[in-house]
C-alpha positions in Angstrom: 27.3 -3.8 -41.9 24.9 -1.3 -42.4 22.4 0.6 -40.2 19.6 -1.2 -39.4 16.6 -0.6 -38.1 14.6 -3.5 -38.0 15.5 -6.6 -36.5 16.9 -9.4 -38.1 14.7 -13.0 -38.8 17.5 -14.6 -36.5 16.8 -12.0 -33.5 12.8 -12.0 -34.0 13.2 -15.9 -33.4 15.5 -15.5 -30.3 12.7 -12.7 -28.8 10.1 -14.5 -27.2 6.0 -14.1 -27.6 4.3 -12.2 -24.8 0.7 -12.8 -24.6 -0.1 -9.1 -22.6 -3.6 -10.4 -22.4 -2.9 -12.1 -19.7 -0.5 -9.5 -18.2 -1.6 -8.0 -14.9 -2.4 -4.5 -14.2 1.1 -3.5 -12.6 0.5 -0.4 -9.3 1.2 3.0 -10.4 3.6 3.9 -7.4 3.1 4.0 -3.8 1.5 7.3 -3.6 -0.3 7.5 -6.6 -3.7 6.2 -5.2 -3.2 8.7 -2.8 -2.1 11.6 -5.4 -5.2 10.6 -7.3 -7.4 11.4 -3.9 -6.0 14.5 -3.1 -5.5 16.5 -6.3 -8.6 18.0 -7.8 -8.6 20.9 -10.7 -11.2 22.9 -11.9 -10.1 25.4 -15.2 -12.3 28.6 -14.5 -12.7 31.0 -16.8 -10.5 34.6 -16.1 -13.4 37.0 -15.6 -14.8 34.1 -13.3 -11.4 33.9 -11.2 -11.3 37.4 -11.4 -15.0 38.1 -9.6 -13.6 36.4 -6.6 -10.2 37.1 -6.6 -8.8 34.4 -5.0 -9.0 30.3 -4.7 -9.8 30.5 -0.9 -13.2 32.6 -2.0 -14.3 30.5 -4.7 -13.5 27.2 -2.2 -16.0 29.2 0.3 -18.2 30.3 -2.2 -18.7 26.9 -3.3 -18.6 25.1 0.4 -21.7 27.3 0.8 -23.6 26.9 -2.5 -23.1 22.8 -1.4 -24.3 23.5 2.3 -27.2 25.2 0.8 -28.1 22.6 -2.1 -27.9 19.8 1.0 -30.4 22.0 2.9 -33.3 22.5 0.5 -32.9 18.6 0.0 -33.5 17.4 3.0 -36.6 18.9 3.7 -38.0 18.2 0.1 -37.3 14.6 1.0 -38.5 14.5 4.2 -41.8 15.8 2.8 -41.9 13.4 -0.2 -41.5 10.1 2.3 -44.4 11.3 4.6 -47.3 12.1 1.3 -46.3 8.6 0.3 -47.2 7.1 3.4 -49.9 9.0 4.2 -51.6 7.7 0.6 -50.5 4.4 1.3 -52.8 4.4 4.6 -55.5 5.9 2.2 -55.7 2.9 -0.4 -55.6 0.5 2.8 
């Protein structure tokens, strides 16, 4: 019997249909929601990496760049809220 690579009519009848339509989504693994959480990677470029010199200074270098984004915001915002109810009292 030769080599064969597809199956035969007899086998295709024997295999049943699955309808993976209506399949449900099976769980990755344990951990993998938690793997998912955890791992984060940013691809910098090697003069980049090589400015700081290590990932503990760009981590700190960008905790502080996000410290001081969250600080000009706030006051901004605070600001923003008060002019609109102050022109609110003025149409009334």
């Amino acid at each position: 019997m030769p080599n064969e690579i597809e199956p035969s009519k007899r086998d295709l009848r024997e295999i049943p249909e699955v309808d993976f339509a209506r399949a449900k989504r099976l769980s990755r693994g344990k951990y993998a929601e938690k793997a998912r959480r955890s791992f984060a990677v940013a691809i910098l470029d090697a003069k980049l990496f090589a400015r700081f010199g290590s990932s503990e200074a760009i981590r700190a270098a960008l905790q502080a760049l996000v410290e001081a984004a969250d600080a000009l915001k706030k006051p901004a915002a605070r600001a923003k809220r008060r002019g609109s109810r102050a022109s609110r009292r003025r149409a009334a």
